[in-house]
C-alpha positions in Angstrom: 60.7 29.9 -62.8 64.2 29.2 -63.8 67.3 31.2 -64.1 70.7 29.5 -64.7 74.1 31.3 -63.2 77.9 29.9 -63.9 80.1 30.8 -61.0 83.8 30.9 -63.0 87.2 32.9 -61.9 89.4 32.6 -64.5 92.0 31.1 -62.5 91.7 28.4 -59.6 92.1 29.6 -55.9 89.9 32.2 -55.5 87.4 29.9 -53.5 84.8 29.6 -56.6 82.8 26.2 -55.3 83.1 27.3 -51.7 81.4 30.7 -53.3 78.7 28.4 -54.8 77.9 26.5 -52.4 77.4 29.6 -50.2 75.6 31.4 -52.6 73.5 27.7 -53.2 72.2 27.9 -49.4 71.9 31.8 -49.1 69.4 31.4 -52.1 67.9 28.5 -50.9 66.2 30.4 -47.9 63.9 31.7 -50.6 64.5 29.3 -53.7 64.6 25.9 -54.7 68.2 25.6 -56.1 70.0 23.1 -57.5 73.8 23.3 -57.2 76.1 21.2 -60.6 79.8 20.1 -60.1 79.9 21.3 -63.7 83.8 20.8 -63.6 84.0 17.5 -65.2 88.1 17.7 -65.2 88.7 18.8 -61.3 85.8 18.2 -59.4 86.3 19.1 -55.7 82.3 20.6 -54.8 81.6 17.2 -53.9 84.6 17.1 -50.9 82.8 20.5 -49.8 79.2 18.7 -49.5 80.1 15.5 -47.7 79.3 13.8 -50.8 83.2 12.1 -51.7 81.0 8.5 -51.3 78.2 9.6 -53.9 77.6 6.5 -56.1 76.4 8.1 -58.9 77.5 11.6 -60.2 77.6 14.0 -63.0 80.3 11.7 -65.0 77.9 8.9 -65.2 75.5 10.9 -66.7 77.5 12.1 -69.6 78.9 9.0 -71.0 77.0 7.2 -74.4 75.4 4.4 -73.1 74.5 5.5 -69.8 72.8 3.0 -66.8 71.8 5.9 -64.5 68.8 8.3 -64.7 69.6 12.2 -64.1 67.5 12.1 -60.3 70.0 8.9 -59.4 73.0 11.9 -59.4 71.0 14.2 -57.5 71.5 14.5 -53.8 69.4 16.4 -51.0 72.2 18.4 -48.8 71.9 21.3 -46.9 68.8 22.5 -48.1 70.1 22.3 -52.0 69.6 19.9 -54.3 72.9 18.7 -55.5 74.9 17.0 -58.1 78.7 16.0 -57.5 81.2 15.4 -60.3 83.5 12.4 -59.7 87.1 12.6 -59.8 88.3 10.0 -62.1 90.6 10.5 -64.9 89.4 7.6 -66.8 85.4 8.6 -65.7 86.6 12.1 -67.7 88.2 11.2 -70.3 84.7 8.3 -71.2 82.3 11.2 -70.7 81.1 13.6 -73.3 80.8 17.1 -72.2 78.1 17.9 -74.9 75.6 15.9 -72.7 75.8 18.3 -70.3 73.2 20.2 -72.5 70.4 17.7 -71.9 71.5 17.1 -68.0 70.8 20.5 -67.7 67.9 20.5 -69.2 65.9 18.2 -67.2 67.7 19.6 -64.0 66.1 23.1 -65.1 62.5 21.6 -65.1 62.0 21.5 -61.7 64.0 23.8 -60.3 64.5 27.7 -59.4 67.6 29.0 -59.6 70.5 26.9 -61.4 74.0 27.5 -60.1 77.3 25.9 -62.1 80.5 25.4 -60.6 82.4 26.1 -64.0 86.3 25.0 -64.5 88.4 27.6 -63.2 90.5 27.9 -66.9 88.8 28.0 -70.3 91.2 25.5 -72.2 87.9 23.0 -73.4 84.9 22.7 -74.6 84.2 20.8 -71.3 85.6 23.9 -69.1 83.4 26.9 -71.4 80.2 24.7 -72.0 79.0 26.1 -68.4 79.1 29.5 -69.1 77.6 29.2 -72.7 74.4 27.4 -70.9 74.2 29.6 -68.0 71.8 33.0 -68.3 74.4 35.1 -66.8 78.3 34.4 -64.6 78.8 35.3 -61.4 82.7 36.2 -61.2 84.8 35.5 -58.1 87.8 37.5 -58.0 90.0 38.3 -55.3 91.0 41.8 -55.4 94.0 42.4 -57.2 95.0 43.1 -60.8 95.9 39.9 -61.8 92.6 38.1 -60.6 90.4 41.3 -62.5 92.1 40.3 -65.8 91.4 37.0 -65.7 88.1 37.6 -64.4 87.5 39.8 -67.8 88.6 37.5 -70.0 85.7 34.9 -68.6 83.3 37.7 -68.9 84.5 38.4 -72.8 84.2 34.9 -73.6 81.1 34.9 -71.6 79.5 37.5 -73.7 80.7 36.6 -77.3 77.7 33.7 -76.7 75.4 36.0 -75.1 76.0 35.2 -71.4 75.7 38.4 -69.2 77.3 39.2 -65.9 75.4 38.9 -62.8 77.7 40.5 -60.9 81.3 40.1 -58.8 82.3 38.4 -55.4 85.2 39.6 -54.3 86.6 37.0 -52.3 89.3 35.7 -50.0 89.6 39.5 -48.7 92.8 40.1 -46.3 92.7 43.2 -43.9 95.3 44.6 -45.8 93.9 44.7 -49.1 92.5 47.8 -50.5 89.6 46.0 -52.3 87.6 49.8 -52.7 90.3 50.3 -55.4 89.7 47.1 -56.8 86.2 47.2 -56.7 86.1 50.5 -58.4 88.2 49.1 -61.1 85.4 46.5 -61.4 82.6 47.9 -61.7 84.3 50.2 -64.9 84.5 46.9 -66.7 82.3 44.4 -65.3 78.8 44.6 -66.3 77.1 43.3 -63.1 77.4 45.2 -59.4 80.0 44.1 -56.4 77.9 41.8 -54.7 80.1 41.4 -51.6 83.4 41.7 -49.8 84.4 38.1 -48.4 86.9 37.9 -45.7 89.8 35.3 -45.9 88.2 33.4 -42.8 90.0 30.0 -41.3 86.6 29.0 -40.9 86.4 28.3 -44.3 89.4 25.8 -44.5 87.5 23.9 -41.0 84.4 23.8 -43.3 86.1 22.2 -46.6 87.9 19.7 -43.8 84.5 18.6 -42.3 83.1 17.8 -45.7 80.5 21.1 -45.0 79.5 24.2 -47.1 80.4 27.2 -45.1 76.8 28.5 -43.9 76.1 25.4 -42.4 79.5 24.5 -40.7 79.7 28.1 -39.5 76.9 30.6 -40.1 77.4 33.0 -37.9 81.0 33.8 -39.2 81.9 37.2 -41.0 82.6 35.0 -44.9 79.0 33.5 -44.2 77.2 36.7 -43.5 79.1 38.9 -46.6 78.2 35.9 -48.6 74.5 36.0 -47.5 74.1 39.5 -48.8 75.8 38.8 -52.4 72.7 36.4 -52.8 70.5 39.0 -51.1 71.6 41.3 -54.2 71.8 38.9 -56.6 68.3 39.4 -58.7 67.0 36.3 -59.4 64.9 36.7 -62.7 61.8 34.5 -64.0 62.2 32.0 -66.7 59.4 29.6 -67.8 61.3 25.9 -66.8 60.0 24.3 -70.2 61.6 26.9 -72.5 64.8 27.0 -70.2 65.4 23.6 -70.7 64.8 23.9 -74.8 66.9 26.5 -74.8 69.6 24.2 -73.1 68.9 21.5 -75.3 69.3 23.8 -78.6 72.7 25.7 -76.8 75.6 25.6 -79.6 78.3 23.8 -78.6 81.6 25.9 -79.0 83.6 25.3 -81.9 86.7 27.6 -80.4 88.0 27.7 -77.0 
């Protein structure tokens, strides 16, 4: 079984790779998962997964005449298997984000459950390729009216290439916030449920400084447990690996952005 999610915002800031990496380990419990730094422009997941030395990653795979096999970028860490992005400018600028395709592909194979950290904006075909190969998006907002727009305009572009909605994390959640209001608001417009609540947490900011996802640098926190029941909710559906990764190979590359 396969299923592919792309975990995109809209905007940056709303904590979308600490969100997949959360959700990576949460699923992992039951699932093999394998977690892609699909954002080839800004890569940070791999600061989040002790991985800033990596020798190989995703941009190595995606240039012409490439010296590295798609298992030399993938890394065993916290229960996940996972593949950094680098975070040259001249590594993006050489690599060809139509490649992703075929990356994906193999990846899907030999794996469970998929999940792509997408680019936060959706100005290239490098930052919307994610979401047209994932099965569905997983949105992670934080709950005000600024972050549900641009959350809906990644679901609308998400949709126009058949990509459905998995649902919405709302994340980063001060005390103060009246995130019922938001949420209702949601779930008029988004076509997945409210998976969780996230609390801003300073645990999260230790985590990202000791190169850890959050569930492993501090599981017992509030952000960790909330985050462990928006994968407990999140339906993981059965997809035959081999036609996955045909699918993936045959995925239309968009022509508009």
């Amino acid at each position: 079984m396969v299923e592919a999610f792309a975990v995109a915002s809209g905007k940056g800031g709303t904590g979308k790779t600490t969100s997949t990496l959360a959700l990576g380990m949460a699923l992992a419990e039951e699932y093999d998962v394998t977690v892609i730094d699909a954002d080839t422009g800004m890569a940070n997941l791999l600061f989040h997964a002790g991985l800033d030395d990596a020798d190989v990653t995703l941009h190595d795979l995606l240039v012409e005449d490439r010296d590295a096999s798609v298992e030399d970028a993938v890394y065993e860490r916290f229960g996940m298997s996972v593949v950094p992005c680098g975070t040259s400018l001249a590594a993006f600028e050489a690599a060809d984000p139509t490649r992703l395709r075929d990356v994906v592909a193999e990846l899907a194979r030999d794996t469970d459950v998929l999940l792509l950290d997408s680019p936060a904006a959706l100005g290239s075909k490098s930052a919307v390729l994610p979401i047209v190969l994932a099965d569905r998006i997983v949105v992670v907002l934080q709950p005000t009216v600024p972050s549900l727009s641009d959350g809906l305009k990644v679901q609308e572009y998400a949709h126009s290439y058949g990509t459905d909605t998995a649902g919405v994390v709302f994340n980063r959640v001060r005390p103060d916030e009246d995130v019922d209001r938001i949420a209702e608001q949601a779930s008029r417009y988004f076509g997945g449920q409210t998976l969780a609540s996230v609390p801003e947490s300073d645990a999260v900011r230790a985590a990202r400084r000791a190169g850890e996802p959050l569930l492993a640098h501090a599981p017992d926190d509030a952000a960790a447990d909330a985050f462990r029941e928006a994968a407990a909710r999140l339906d993981v559906r059965d997809g035959d690996g081999r036609d996955v990764a045909e699918r993936f190979k045959r995925a239309v590359v968009p022509d508009r952005v």
